[in-house]
C-alpha positions as CSV (number, residue, x, y, z in Angstrom):
1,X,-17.9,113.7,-34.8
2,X,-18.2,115.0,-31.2
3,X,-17.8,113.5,-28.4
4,X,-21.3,111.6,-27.3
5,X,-22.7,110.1,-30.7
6,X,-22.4,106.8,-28.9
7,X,-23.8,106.4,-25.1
8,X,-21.7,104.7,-22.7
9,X,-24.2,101.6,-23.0
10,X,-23.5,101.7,-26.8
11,X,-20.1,101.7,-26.8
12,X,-20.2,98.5,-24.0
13,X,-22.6,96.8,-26.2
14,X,-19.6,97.5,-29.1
15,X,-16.9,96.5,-27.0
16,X,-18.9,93.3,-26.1
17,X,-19.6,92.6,-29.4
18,X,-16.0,92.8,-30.5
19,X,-14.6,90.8,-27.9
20,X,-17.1,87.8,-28.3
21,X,-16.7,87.8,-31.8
22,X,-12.9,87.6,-31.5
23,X,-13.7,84.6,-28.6
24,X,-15.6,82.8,-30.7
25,X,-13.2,83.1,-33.7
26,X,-10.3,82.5,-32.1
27,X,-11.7,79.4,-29.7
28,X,-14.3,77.5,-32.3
29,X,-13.6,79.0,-35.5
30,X,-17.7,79.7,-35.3
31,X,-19.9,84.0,-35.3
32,X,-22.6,84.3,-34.4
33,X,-23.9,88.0,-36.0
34,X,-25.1,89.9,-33.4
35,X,-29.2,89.9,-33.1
36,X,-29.9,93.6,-34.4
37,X,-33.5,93.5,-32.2
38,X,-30.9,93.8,-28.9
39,X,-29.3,96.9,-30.4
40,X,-30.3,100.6,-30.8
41,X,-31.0,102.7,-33.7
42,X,-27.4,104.0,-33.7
43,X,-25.5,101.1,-33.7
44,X,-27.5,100.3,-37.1
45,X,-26.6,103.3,-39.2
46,X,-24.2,102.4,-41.8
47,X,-20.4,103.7,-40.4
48,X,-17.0,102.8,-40.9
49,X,-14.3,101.4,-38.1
50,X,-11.3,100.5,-37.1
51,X,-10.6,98.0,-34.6
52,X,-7.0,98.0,-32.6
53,X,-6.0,95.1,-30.6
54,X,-2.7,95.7,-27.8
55,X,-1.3,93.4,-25.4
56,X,0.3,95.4,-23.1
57,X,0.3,98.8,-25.0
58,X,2.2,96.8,-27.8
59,X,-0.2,96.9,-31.2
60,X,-1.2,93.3,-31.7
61,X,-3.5,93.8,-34.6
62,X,-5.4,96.6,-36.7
63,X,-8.2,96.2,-39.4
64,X,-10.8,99.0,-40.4
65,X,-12.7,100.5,-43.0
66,X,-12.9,103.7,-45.0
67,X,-16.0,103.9,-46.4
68,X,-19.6,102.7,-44.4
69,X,-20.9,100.3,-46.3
70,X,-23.0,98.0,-43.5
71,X,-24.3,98.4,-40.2
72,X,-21.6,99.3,-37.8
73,X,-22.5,97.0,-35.3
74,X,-21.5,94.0,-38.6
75,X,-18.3,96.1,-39.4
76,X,-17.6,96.2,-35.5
77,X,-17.8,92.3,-35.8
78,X,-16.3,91.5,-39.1
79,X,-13.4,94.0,-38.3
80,X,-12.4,92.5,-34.7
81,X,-12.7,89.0,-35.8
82,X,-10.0,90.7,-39.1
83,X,-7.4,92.4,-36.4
84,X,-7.7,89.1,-34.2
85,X,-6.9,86.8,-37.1
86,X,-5.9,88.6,-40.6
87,X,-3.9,91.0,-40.0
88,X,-0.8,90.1,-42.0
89,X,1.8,91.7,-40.0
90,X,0.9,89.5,-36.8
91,X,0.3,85.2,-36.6
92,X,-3.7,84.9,-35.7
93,X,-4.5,85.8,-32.2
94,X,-3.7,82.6,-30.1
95,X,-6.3,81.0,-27.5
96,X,-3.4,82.0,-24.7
97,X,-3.8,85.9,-25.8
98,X,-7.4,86.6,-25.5
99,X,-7.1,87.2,-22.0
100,X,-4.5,89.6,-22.4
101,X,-5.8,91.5,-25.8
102,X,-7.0,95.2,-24.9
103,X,-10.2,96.2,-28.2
104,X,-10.2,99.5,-29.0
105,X,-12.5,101.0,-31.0
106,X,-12.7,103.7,-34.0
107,X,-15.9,105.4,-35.8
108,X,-14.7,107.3,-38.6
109,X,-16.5,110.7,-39.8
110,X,-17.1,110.4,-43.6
111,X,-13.5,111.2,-45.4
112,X,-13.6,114.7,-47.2
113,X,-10.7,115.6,-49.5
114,X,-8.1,117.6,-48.6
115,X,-8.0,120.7,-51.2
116,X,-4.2,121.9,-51.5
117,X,-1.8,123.8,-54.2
118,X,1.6,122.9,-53.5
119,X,3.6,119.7,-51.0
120,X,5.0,122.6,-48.9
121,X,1.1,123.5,-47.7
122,X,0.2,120.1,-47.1
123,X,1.4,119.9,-43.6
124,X,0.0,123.4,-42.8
125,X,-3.5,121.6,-43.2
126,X,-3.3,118.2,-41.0
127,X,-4.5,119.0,-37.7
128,X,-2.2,116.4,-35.4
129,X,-4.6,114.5,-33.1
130,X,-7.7,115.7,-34.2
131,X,-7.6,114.6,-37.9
132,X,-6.6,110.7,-39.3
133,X,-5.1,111.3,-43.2
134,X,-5.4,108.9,-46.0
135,X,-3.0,109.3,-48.9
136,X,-4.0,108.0,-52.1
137,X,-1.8,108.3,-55.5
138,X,-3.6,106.0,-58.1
139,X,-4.5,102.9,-56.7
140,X,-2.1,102.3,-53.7
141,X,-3.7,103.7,-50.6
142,X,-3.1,104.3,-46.7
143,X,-3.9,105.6,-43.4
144,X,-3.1,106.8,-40.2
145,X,-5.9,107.3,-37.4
146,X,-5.6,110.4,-35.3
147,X,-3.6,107.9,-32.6
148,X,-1.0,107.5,-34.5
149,X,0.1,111.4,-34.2
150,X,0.7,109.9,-30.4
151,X,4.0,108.1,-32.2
152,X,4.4,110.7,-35.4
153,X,3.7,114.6,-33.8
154,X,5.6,115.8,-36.5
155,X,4.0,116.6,-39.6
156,X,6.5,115.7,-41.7
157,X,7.3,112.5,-40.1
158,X,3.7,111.3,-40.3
159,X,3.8,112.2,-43.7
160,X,6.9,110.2,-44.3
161,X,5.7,107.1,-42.9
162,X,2.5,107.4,-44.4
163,X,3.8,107.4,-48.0
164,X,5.5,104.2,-46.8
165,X,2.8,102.5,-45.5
166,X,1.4,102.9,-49.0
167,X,4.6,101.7,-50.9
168,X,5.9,104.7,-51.5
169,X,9.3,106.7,-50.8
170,X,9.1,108.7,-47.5
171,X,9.4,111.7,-49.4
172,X,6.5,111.0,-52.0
173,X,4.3,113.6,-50.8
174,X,6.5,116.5,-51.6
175,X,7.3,115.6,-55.6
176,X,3.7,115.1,-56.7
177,X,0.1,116.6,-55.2
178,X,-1.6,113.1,-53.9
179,X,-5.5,113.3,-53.7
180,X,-5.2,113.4,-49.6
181,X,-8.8,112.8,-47.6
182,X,-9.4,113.7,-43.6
183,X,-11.2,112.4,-41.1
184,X,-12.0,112.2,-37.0
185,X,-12.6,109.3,-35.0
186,X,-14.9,108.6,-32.2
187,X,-12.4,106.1,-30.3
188,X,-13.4,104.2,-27.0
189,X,-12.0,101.1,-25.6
190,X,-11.8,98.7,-23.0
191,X,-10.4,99.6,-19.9
């Protein structure tokens, strides 16, 4: 995905949409869906997203999807509202941190699977910064965005961690070929 499939006026309306759905959450426990008439085609098209929320460049909650399955102006919504309250590493965002929450937002490209012969090759094929990874060995199943090669730049490492976000050693990925999908991001956020 290049830079520019969302207009600066579509990634406002995005932003805005995230942050009043987290208001609204987090103060009355009440969404309103956003009207669709008020949005353009774009935001309509059926996309997956992630949505990050920092307080003070410390992660404070993160909640996306893989595959597009609804609009992405709804997953935009329904993930905030999920970062802001569900994310099960973090309590639910409190009234006194709205002010202080910083949304970012994630488009993902449609995964494609990684082809590869051997665990040696696989980190010959990860492009740091440019691709986010998902592992996947029978039903347990993680990711990294491209971000996160901000904290891992070492292949290796993000590998590591990534089998361990999925509940697996760190070394999982070299004793067994996982079924390993990439994709890029469209990421904007508030400033």
């Amino acid at each position: 995905m290049g830079p520019g499939v969302y207009n600066q006026q579509e990634r406002k309306a995005l932003l805005e949409l995230a942050r009043s759905s987290i208001s609204n959450a987090v103060l009355s426990n009440n969404v309103k869906l956003a009207d669709p008439n008020t949005l353009s085609e774009n935001l309509k098209t059926e996309r997956a997203c992630f949505v990050t929320l920092t307080i003070h460049g410390n992660l404070r909650g993160c909640i996306g999807s893989l595959e597009a399955y609804q609009p992405l102006y709804q997953d935009v919504q329904l993930r905030a509202i999920q970062a802001a309250l569900d994310d099960s590493r973090f309590q639910p965002l409190s009234k006194q941190e709205l002010g202080q929450v910083k949304i970012e937002i994630s488009v993902l490209t449609e995964p494609a699977l990684l082809e590869y012969d051997t665990p040696d090759q696989l980190p010959t094929l990860l492009r740091p910064h440019i691709d986010g990874v998902i592992l996947q060995d029978g039903n347990r199943r993680a990711t990294f965005l491209p971000q996160v090669w901000q904290q891992l730049p070492n292949k290796e490492d993000f590998l590591a961690r990534l089998c361990q976000k999925m509940g697996a050693s760190a070394d999982h990925w070299k004793t067994k070929l996982l079924q390993v999908f990439t994709y890029q991001v469209e990421e904007f956020s508030e400033h």
